[in-house]
PyMOL Python script that loads the backbone (N, CA, C, O; Angstrom):
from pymol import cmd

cmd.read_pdbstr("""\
ATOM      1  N   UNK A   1       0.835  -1.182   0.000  1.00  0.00           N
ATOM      2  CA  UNK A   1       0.000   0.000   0.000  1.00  0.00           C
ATOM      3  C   UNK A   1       0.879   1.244   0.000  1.00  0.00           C
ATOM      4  O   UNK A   1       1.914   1.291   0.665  1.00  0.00           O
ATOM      5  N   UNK A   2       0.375   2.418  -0.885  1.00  0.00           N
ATOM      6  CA  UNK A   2       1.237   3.320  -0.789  1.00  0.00           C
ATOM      7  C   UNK A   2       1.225   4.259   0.470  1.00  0.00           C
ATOM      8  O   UNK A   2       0.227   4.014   1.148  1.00  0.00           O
ATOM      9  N   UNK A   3       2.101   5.376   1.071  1.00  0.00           N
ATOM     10  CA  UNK A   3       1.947   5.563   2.337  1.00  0.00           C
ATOM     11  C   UNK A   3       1.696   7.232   1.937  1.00  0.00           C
ATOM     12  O   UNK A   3       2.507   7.890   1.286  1.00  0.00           O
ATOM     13  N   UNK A   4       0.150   7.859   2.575  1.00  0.00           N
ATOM     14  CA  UNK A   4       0.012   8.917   2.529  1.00  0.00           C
ATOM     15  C   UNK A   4       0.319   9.967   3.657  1.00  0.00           C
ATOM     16  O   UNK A   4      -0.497  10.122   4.566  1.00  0.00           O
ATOM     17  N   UNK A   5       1.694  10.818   3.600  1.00  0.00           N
ATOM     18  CA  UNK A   5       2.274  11.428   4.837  1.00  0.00           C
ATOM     19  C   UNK A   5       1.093  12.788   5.459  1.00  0.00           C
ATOM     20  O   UNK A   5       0.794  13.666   4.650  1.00  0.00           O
ATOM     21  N   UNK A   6       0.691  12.827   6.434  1.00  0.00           N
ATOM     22  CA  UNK A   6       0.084  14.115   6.560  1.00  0.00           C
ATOM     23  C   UNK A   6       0.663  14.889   7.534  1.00  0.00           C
ATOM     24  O   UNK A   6       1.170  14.502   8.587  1.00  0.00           O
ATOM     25  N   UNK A   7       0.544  16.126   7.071  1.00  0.00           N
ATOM     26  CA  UNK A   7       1.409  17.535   7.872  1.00  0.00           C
ATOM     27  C   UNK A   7       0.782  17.494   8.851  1.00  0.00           C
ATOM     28  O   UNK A   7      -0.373  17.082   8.742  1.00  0.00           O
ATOM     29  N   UNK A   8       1.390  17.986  10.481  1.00  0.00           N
ATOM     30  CA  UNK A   8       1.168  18.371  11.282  1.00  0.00           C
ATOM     31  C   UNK A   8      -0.102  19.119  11.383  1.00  0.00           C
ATOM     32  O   UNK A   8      -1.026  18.825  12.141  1.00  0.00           O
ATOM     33  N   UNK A   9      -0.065  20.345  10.361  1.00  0.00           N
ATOM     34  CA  UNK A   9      -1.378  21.046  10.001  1.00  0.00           C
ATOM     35  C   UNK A   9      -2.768  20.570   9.364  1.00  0.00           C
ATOM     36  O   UNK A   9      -3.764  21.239   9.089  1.00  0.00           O
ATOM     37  N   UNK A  10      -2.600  19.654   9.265  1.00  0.00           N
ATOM     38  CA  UNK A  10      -3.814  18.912   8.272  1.00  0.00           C
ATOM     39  C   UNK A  10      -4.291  17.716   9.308  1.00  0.00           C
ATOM     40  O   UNK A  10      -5.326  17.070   9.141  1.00  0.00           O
ATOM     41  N   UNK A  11      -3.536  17.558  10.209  1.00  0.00           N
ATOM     42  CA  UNK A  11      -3.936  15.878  11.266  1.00  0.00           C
ATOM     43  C   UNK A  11      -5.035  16.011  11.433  1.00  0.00           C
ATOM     44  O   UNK A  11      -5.742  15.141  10.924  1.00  0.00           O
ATOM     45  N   UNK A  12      -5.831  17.288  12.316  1.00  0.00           N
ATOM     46  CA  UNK A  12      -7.009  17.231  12.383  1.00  0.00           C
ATOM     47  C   UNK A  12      -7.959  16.484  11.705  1.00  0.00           C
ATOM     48  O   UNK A  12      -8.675  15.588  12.150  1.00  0.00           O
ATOM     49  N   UNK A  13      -7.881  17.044  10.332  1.00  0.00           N
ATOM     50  CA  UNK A  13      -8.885  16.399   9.670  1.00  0.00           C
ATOM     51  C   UNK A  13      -8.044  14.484   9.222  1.00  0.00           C
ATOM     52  O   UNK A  13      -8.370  13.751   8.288  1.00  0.00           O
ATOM     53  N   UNK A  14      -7.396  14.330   9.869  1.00  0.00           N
ATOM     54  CA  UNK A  14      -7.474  12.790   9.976  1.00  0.00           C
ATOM     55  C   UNK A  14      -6.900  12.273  10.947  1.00  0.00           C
ATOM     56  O   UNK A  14      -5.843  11.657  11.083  1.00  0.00           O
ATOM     57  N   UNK A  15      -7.655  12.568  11.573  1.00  0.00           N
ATOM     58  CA  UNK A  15      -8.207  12.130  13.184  1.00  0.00           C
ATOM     59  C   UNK A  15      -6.942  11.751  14.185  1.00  0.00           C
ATOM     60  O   UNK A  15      -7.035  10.893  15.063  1.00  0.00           O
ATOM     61  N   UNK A  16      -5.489  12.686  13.862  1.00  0.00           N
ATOM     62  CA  UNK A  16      -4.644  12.841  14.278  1.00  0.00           C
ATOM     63  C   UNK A  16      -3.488  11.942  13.550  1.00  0.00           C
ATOM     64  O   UNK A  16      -2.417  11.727  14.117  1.00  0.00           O
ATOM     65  N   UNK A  17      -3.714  11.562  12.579  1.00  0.00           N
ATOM     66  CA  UNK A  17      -2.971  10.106  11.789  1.00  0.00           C
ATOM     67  C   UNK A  17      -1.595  11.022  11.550  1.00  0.00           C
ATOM     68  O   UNK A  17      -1.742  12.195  11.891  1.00  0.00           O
ATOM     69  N   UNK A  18      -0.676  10.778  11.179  1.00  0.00           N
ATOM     70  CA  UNK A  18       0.527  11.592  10.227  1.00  0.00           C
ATOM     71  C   UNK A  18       0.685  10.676   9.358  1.00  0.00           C
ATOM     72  O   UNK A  18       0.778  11.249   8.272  1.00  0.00           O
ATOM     73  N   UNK A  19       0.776   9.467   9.211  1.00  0.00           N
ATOM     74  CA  UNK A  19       0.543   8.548   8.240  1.00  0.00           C
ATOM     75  C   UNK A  19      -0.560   7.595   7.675  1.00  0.00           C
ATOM     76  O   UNK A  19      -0.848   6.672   8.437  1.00  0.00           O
ATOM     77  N   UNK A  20      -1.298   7.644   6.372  1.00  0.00           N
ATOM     78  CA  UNK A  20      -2.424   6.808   6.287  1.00  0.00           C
ATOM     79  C   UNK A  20      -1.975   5.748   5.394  1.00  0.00           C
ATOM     80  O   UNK A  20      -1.174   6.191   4.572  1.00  0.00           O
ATOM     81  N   UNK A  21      -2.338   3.829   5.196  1.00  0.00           N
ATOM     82  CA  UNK A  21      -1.641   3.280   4.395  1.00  0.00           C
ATOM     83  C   UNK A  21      -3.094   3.386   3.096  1.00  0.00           C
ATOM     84  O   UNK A  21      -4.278   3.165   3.351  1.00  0.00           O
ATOM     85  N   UNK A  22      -2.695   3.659   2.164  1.00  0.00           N
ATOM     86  CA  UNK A  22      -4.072   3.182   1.090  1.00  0.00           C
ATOM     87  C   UNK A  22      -3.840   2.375   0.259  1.00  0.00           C
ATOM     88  O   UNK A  22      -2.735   1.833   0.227  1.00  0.00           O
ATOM     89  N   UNK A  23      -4.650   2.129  -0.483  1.00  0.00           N
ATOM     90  CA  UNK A  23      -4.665   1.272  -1.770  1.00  0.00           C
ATOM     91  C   UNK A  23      -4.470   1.803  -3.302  1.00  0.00           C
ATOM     92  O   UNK A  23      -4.480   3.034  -3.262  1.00  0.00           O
ATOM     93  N   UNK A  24      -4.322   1.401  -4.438  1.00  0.00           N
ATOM     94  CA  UNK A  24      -4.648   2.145  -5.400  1.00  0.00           C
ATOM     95  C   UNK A  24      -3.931   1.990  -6.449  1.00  0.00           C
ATOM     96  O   UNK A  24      -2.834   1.531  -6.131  1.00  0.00           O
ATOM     97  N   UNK A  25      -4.036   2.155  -7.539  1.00  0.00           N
ATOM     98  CA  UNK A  25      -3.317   1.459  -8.845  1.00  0.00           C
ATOM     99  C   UNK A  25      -2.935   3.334  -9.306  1.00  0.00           C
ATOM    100  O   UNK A  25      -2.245   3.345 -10.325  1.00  0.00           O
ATOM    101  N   UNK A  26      -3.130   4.269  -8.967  1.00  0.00           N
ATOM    102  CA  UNK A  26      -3.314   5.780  -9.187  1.00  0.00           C
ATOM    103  C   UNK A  26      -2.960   6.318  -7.830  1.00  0.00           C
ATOM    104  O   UNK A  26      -3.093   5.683  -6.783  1.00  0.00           O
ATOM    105  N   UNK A  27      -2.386   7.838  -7.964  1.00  0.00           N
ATOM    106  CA  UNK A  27      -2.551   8.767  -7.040  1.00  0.00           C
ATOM    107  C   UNK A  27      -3.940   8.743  -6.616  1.00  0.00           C
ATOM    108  O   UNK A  27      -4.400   8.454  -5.511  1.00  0.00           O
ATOM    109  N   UNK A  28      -4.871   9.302  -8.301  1.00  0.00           N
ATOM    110  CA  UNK A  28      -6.380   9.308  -7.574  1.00  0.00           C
ATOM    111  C   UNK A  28      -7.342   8.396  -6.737  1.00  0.00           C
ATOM    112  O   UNK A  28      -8.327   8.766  -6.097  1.00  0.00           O
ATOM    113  N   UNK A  29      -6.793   6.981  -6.891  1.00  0.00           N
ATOM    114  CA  UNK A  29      -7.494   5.784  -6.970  1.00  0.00           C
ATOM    115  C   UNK A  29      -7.117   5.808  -5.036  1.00  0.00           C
ATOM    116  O   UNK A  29      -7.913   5.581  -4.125  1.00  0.00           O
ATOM    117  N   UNK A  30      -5.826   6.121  -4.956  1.00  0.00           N
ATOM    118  CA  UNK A  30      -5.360   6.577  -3.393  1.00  0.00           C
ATOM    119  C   UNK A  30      -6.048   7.666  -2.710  1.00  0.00           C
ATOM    120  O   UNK A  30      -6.457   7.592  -1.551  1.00  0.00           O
ATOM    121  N   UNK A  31      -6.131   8.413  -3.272  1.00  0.00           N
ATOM    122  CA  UNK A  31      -6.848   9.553  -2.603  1.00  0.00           C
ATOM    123  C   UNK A  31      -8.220   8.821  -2.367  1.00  0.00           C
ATOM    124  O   UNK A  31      -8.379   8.608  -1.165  1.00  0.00           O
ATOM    125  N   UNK A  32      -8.999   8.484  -2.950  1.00  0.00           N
ATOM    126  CA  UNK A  32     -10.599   7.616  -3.035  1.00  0.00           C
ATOM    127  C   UNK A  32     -10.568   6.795  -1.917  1.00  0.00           C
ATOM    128  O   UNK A  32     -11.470   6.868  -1.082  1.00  0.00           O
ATOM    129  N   UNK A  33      -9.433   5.848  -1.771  1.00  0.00           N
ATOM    130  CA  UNK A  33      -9.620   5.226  -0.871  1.00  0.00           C
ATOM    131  C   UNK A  33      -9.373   6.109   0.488  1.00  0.00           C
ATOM    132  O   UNK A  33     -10.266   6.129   1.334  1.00  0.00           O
ATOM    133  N   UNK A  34      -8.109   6.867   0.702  1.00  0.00           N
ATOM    134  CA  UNK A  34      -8.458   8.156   1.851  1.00  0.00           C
ATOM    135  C   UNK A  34      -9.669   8.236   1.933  1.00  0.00           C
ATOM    136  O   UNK A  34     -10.267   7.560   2.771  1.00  0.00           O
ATOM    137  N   UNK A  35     -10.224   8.952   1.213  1.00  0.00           N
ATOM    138  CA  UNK A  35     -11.493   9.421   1.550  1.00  0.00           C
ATOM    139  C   UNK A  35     -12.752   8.762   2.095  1.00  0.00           C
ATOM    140  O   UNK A  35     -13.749   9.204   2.665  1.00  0.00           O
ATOM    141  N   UNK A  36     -12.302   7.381   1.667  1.00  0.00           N
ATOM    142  CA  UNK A  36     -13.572   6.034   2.802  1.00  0.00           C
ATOM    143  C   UNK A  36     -13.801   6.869   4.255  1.00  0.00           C
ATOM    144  O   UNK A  36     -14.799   7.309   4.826  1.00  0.00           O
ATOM    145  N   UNK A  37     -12.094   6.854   4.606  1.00  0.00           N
ATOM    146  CA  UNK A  37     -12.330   7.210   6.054  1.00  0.00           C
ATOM    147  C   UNK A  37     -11.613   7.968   6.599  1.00  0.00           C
ATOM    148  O   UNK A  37     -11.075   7.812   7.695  1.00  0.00           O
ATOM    149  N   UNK A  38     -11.508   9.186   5.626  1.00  0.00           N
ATOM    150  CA  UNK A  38     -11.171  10.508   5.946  1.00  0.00           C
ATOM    151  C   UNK A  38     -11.571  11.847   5.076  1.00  0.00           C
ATOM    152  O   UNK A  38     -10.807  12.765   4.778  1.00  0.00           O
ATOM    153  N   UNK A  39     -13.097  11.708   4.715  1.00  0.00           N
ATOM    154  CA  UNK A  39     -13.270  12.848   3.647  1.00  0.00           C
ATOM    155  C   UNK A  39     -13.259  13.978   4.197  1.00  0.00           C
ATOM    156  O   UNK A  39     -13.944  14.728   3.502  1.00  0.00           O
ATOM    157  N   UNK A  40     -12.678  14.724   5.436  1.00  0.00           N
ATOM    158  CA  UNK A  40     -12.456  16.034   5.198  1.00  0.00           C
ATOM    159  C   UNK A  40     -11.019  16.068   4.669  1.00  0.00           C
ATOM    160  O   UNK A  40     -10.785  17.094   4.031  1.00  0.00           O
ATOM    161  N   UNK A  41     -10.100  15.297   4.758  1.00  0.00           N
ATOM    162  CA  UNK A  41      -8.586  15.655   4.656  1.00  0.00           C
ATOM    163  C   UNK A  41      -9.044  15.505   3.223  1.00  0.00           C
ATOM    164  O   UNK A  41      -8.850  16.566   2.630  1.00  0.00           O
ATOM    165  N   UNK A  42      -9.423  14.851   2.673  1.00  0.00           N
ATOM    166  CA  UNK A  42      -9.773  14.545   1.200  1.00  0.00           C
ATOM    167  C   UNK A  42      -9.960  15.722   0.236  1.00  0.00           C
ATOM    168  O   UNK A  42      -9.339  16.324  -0.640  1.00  0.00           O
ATOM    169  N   UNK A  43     -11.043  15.730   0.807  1.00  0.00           N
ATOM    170  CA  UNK A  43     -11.593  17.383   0.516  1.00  0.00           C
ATOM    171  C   UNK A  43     -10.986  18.442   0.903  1.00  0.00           C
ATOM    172  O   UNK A  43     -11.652  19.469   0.775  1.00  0.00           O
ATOM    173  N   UNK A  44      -9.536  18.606   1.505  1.00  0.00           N
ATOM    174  CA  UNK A  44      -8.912  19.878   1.368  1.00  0.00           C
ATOM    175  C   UNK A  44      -7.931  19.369   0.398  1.00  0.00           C
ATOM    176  O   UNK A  44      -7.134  20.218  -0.001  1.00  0.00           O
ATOM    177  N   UNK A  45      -7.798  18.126  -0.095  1.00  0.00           N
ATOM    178  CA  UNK A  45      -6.549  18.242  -1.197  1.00  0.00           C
ATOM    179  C   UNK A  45      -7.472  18.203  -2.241  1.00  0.00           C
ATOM    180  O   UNK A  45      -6.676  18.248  -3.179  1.00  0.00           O
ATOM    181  N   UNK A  46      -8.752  18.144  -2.844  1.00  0.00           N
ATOM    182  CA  UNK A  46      -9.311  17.826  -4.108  1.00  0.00           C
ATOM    183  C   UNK A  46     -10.181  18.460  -4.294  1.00  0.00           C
ATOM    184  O   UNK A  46     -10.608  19.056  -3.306  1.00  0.00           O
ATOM    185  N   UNK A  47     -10.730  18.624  -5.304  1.00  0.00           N
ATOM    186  CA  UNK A  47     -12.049  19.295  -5.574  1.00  0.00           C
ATOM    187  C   UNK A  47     -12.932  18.245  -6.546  1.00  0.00           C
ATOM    188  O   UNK A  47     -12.734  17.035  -6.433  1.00  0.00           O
ATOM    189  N   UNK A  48     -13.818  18.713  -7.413  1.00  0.00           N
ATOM    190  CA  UNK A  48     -14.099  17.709  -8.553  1.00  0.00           C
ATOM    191  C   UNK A  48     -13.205  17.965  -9.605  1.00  0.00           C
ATOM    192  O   UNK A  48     -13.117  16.996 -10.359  1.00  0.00           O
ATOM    193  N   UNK A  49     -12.628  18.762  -9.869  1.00  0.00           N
ATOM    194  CA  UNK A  49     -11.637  18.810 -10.952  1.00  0.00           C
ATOM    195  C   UNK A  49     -10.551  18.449 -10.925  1.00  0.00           C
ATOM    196  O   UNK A  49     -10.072  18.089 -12.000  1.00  0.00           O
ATOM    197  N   UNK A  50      -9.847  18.399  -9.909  1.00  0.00           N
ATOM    198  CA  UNK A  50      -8.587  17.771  -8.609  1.00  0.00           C
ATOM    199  C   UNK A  50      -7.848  18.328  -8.266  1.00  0.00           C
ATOM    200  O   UNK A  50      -8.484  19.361  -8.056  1.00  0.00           O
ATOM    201  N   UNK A  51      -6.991  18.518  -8.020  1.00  0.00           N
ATOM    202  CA  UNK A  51      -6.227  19.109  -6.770  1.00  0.00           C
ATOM    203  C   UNK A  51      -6.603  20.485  -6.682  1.00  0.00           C
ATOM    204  O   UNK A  51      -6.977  21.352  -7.473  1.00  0.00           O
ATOM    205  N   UNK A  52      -6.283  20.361  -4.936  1.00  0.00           N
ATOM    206  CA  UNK A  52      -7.155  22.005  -4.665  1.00  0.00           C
ATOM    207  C   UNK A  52      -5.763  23.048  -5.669  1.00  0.00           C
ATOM    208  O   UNK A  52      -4.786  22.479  -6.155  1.00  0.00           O
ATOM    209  N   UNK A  53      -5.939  24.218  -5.760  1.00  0.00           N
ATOM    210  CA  UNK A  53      -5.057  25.168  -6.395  1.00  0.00           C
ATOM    211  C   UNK A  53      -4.093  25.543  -5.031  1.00  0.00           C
ATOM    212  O   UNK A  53      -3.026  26.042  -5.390  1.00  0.00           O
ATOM    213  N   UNK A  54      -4.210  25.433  -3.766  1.00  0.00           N
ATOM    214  CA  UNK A  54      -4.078  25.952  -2.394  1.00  0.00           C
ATOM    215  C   UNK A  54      -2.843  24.879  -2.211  1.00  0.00           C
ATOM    216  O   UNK A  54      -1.895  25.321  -1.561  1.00  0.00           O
ATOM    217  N   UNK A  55      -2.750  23.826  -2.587  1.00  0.00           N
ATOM    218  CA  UNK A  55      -2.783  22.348  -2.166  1.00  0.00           C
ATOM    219  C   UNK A  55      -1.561  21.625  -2.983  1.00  0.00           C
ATOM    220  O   UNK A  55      -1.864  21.068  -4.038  1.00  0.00           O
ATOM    221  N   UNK A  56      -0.252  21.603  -2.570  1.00  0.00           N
ATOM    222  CA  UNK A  56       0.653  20.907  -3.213  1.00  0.00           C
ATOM    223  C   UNK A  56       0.572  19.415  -2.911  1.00  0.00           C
ATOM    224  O   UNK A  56      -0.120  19.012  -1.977  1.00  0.00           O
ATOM    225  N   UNK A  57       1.300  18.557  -3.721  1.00  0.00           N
ATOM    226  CA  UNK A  57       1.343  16.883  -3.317  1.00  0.00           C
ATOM    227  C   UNK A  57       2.735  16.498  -4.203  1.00  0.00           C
ATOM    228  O   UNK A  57       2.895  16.592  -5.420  1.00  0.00           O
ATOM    229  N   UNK A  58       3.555  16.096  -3.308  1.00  0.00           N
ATOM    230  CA  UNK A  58       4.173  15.147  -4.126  1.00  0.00           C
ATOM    231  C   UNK A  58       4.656  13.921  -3.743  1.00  0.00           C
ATOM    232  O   UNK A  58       4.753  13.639  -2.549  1.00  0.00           O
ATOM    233  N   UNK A  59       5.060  12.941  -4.864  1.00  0.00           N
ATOM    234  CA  UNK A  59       5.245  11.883  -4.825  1.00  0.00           C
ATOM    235  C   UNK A  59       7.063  11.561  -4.604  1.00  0.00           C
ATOM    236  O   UNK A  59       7.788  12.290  -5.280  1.00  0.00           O
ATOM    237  N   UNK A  60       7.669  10.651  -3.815  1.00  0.00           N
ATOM    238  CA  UNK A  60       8.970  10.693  -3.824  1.00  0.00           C
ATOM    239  C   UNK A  60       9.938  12.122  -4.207  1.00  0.00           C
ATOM    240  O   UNK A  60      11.012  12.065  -4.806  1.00  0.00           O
ATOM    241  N   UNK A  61       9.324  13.314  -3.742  1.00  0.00           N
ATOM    242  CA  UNK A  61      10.676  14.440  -3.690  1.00  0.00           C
ATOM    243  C   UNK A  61       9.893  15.271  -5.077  1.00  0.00           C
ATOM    244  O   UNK A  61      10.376  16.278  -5.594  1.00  0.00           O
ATOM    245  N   UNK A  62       8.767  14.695  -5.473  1.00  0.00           N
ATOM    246  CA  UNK A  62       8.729  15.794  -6.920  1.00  0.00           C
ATOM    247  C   UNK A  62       7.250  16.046  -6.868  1.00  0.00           C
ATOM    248  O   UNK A  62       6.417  15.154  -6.705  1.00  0.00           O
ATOM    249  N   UNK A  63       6.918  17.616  -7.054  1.00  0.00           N
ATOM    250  CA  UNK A  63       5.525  17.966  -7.144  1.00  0.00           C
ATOM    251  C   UNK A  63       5.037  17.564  -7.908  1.00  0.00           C
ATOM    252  O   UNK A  63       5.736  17.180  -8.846  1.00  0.00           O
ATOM    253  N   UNK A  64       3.263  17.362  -8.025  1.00  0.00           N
ATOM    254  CA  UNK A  64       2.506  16.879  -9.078  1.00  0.00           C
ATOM    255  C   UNK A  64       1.488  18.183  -9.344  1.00  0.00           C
ATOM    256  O   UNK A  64       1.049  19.040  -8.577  1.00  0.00           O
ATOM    257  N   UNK A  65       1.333  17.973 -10.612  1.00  0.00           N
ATOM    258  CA  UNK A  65      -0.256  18.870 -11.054  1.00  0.00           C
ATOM    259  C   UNK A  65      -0.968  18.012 -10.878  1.00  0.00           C
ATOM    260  O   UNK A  65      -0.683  16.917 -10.393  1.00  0.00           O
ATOM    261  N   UNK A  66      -2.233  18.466 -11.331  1.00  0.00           N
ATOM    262  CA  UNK A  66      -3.316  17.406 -11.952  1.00  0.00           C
ATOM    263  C   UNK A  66      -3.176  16.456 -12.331  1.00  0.00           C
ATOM    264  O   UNK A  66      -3.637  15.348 -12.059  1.00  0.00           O
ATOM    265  N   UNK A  67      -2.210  16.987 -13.311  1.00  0.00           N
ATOM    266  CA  UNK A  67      -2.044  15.460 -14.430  1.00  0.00           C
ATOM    267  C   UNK A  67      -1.212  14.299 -13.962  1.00  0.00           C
ATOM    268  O   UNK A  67      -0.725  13.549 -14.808  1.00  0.00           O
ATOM    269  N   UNK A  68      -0.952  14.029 -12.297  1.00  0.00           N
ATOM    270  CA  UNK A  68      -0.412  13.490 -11.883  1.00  0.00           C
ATOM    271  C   UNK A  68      -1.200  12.551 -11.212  1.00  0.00           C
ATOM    272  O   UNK A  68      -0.750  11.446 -10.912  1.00  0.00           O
ATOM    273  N   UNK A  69      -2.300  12.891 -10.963  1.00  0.00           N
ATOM    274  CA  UNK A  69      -3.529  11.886 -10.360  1.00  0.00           C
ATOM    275  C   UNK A  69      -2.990  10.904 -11.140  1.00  0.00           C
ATOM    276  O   UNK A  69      -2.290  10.117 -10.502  1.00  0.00           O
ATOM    277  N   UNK A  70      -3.097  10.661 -12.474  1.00  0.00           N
ATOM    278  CA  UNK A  70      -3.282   9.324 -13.150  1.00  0.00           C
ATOM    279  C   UNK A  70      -1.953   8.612 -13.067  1.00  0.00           C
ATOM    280  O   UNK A  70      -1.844   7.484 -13.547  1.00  0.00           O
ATOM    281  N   UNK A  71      -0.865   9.260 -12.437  1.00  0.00           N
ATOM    282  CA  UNK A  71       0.367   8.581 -12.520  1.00  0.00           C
ATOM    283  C   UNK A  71       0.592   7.436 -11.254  1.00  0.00           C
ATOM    284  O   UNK A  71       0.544   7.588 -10.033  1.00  0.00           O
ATOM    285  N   UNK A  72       0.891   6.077 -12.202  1.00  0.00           N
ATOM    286  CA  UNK A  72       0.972   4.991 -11.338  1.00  0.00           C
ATOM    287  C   UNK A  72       1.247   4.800  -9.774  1.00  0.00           C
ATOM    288  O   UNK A  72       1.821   5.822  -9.398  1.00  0.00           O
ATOM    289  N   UNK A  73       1.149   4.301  -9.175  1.00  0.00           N
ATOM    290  CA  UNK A  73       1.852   4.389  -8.050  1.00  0.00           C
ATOM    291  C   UNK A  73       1.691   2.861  -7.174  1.00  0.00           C
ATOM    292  O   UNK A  73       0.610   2.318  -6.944  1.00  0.00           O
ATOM    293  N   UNK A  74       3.180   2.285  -6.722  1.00  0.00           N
ATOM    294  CA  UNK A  74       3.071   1.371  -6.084  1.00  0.00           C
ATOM    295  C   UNK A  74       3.327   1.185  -4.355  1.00  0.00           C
ATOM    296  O   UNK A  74       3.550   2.149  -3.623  1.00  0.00           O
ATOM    297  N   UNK A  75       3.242  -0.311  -3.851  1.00  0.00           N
ATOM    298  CA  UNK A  75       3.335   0.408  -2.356  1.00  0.00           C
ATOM    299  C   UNK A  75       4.399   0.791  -2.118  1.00  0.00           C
ATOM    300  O   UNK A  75       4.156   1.430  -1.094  1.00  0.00           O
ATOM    301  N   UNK A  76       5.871   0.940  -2.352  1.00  0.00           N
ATOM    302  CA  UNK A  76       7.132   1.812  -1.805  1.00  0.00           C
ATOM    303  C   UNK A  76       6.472   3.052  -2.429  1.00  0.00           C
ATOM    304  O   UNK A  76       7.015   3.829  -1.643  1.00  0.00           O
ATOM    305  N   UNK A  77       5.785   3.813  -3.160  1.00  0.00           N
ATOM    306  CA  UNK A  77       5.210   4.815  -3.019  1.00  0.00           C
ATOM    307  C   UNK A  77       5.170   5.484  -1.907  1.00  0.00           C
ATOM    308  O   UNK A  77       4.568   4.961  -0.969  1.00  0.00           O
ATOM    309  N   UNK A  78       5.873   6.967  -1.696  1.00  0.00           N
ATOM    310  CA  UNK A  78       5.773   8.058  -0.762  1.00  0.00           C
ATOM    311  C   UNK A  78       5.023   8.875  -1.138  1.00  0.00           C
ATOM    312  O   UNK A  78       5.348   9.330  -2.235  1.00  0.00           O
ATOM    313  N   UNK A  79       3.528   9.571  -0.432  1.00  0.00           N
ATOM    314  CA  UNK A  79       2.880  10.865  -1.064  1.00  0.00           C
ATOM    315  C   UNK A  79       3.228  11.651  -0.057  1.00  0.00           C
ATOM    316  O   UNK A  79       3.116  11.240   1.098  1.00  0.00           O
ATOM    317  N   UNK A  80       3.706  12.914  -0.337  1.00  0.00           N
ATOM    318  CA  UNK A  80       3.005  13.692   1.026  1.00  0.00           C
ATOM    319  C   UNK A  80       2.070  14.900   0.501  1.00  0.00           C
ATOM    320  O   UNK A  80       1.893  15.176  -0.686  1.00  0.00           O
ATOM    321  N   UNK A  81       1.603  15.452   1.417  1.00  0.00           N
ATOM    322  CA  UNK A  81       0.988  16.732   1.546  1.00  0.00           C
ATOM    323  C   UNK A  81       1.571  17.861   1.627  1.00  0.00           C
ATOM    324  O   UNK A  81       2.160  18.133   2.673  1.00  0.00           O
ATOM    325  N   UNK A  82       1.554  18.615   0.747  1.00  0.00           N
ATOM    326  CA  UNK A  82       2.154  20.086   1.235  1.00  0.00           C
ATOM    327  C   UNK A  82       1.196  21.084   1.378  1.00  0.00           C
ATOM    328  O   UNK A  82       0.915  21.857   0.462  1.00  0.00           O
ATOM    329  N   UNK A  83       0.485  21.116   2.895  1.00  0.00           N
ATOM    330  CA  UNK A  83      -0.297  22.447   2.674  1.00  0.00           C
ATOM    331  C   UNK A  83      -0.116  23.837   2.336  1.00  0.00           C
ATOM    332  O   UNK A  83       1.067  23.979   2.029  1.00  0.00           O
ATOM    333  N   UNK A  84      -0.742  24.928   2.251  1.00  0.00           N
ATOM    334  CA  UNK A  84      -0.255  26.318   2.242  1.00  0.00           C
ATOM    335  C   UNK A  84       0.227  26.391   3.870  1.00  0.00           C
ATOM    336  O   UNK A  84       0.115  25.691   4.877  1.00  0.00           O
ATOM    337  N   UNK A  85       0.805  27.628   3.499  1.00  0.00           N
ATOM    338  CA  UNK A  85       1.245  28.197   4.633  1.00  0.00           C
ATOM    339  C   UNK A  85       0.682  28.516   5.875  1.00  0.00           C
ATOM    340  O   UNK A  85       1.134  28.588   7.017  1.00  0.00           O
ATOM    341  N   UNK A  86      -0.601  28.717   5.284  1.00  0.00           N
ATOM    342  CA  UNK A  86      -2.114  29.138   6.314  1.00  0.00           C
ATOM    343  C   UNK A  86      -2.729  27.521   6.179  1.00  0.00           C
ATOM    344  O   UNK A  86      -3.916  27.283   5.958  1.00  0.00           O
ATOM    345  N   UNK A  87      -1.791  26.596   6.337  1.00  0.00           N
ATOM    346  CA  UNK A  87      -2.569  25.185   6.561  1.00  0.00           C
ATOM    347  C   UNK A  87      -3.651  24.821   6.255  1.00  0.00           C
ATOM    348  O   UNK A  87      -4.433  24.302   7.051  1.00  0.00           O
ATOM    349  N   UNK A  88      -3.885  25.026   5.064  1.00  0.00           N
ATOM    350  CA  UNK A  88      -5.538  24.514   4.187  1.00  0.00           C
ATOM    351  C   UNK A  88      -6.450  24.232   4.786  1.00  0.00           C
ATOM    352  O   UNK A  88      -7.135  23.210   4.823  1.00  0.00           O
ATOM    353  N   UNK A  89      -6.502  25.533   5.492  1.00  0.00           N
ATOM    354  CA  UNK A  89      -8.150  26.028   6.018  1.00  0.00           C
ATOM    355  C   UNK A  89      -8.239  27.409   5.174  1.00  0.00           C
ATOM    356  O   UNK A  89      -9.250  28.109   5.241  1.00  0.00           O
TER     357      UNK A  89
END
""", "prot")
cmd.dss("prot")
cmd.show_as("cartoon", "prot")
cmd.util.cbc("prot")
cmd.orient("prot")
């Protein structure tokens, strides 16, 4: 499972976790499964169009756009979160 890191600033909305393990053949397919059982953290990295504009992510050391949802990902997969500065609220 790939391992989704969460910032200090964002724990709240997952229920104090800093690390979540998910599933997923995709970034997006990972995020989906987050969201079973954590859709507010979810919902500050995504929108329906995807990633918030507020809302960095990257995978092993390198930022993603959008167009990174669809990029593979296995379980040695690292995501993290990079919130804004004002911690994506």
């Amino acid at each position: 499972m790939a391992v989704v890191h969460v910032p200090a600033s964002l724990r709240s909305l997952s229920r104090g976790c800093d690390e979540i393990r998910a599933e997923g053949a995709t970034l997006r397919a990972v995020f989906r499964a987050v969201a079973e059982d954590y859709p507010k953290l979810t919902a500050s990295i995504m929108d329906d169009d995807g990633l918030r504009p507020e809302m960095a992510v990257a995978i092993d050391g390198s930022i993603l756009d959008d167009s990174g949802l669809l990029d593979p990902v296995t379980d040695e997969t690292e995501i993290y979160l990079v919130p804004p500065l004002s911690g994506g609220r």
